[in-house]
C-alpha positions as CSV (number, residue, x, y, z in Angstrom):
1,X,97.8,36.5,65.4
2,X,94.2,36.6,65.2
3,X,93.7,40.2,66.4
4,X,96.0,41.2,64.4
5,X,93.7,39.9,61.3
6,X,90.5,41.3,63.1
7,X,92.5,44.7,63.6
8,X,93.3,44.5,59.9
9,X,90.0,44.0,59.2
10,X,88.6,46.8,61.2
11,X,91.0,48.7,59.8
12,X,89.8,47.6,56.1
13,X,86.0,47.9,56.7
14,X,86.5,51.3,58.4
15,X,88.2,53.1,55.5
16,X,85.9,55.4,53.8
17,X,87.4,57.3,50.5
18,X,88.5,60.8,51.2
19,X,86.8,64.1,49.8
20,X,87.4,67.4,51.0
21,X,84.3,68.8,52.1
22,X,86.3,71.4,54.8
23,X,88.8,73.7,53.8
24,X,91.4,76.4,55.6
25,X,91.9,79.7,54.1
26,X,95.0,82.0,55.6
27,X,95.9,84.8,53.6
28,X,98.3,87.9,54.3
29,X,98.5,91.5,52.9
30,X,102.0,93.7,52.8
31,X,99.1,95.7,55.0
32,X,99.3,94.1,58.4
33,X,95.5,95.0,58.9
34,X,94.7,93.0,56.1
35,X,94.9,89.4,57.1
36,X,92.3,86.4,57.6
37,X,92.0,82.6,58.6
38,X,88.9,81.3,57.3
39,X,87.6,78.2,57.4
40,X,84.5,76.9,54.6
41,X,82.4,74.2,54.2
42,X,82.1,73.0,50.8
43,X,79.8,70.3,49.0
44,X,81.0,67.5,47.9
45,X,82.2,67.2,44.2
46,X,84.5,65.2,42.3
47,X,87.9,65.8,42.6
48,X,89.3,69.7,41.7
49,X,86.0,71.0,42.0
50,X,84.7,73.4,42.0
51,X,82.9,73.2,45.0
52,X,80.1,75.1,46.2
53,X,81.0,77.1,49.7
54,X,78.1,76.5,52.0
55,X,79.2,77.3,54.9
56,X,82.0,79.8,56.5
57,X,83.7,80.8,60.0
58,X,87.1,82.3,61.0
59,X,88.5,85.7,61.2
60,X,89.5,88.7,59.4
61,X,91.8,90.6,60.4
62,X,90.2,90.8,64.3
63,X,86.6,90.6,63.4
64,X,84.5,87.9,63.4
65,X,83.4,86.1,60.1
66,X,79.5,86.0,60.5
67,X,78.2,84.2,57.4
68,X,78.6,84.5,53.4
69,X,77.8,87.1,51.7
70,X,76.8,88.0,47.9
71,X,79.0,91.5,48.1
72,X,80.8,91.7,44.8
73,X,78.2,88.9,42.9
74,X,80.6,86.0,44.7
75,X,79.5,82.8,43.1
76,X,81.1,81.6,46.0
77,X,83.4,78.8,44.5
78,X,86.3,77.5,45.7
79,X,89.0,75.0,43.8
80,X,91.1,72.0,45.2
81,X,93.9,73.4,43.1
82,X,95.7,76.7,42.1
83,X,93.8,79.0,41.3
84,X,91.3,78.3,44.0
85,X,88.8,81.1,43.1
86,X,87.5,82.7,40.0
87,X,87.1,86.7,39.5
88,X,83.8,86.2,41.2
89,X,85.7,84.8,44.2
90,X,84.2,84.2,47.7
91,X,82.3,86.1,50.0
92,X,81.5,87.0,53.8
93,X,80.3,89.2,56.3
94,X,82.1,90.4,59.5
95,X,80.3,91.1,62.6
96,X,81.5,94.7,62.7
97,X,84.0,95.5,59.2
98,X,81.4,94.9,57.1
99,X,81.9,92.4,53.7
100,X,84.7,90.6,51.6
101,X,85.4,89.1,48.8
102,X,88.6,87.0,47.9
103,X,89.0,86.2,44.2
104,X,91.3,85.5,41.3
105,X,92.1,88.0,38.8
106,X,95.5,87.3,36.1
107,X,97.2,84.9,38.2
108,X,96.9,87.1,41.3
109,X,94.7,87.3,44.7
110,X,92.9,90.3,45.7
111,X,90.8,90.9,48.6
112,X,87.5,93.5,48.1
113,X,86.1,95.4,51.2
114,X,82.6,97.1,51.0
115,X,84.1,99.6,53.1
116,X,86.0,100.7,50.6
117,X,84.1,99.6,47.4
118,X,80.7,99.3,48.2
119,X,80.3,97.8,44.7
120,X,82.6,95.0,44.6
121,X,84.8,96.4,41.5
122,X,87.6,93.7,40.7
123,X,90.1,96.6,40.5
124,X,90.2,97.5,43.8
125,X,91.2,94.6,45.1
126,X,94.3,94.4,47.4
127,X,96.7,92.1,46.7
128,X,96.9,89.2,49.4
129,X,98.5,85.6,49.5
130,X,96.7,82.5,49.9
131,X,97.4,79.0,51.7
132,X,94.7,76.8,51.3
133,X,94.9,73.3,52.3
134,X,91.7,70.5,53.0
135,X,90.9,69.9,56.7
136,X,91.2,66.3,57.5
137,X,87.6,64.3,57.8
138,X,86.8,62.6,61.3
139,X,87.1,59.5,59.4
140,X,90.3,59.7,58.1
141,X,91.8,60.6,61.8
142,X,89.6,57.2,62.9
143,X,91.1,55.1,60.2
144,X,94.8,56.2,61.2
145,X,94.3,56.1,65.0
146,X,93.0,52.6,64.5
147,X,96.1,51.7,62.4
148,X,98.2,53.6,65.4
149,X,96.3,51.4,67.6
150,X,96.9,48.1,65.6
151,X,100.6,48.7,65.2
152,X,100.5,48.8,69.2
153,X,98.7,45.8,69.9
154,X,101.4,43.9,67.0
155,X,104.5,45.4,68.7
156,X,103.3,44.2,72.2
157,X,102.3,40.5,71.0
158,X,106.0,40.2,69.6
159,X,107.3,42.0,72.9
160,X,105.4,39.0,74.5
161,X,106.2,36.2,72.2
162,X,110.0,37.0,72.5
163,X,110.0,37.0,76.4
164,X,108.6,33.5,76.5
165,X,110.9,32.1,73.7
166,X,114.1,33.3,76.3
């Protein structure tokens, strides 16, 4: 009975509140060459943003994301809700298919190339569709393993209480 309190108190004095500071980007194109899964780093705000991308790895396509980029005059903002950029959208480099920029324009998703528009125009965008979802913190995964782990040690302490009472 008493781990089970100290448990719960771990538990308790563990918890940290949640913010999304990490998110995951996967978007798709009716072009199969157009495709990406990008992960950002964002500061932390309140909740729905915006947040300030400082930080960004993944893929397009099969290049490697190298860093963000200003292509297109990306303010580099990303939401926590529908729509999750603006027209100025997001950024980055690629280590050899040079820059992109995802952004909102009427309700829609567009990707921009500098390969193709070296200027960043929103109207040459090709329309892509986004998944974004927030990438769990370490802390969060410690709070619930610990609560995994408490369950356990509760389950095993009746298993043993039981046996003695038959």
């Amino acid at each position: 009975m008493r781990l089970n309190i100290l448990v719960a108190a771990l538990a308790v004095a563990t918890a940290t509140t949640a913010h999304a500071g990490t998110y995951e980007i996967d978007y798709t194109s009716q072009n199969p060459a157009i495709y990406g899964d990008v992960i950002v780093t964002a500061s932390d705000t309140p909740a729905g943003g915006p947040f300030t991308v400082t930080g960004i790895t993944g893929s397009r396509g099969t290049d490697t994301i190298t860093a963000l980029s200003s292509y297109a005059g990306s303010d580099q903002l990303v939401y926590a809700a529908d729509p999750y950029f603006d027209l100025s959208g997001v950024s980055f480099s690629t280590a050899s298919s040079g820059d992109f920029n995802l952004y909102t324009s009427n309700g829609s998703y567009y990707e921009l190339s500098s390969n193709l528009d070296p200027v960043g125009y929103p109207s040459n965008g090709v329309p892509v569709s986004i998944t974004i979802s927030a990438v769990p913190e370490p802390a969060s995964i410690a709070v619930l393993a610990v609560g995994i782990l408490g369950l356990g040690v509760m389950l095993r302490s009746r298993r043993g209480i039981a046996a003695t009472c038959t």
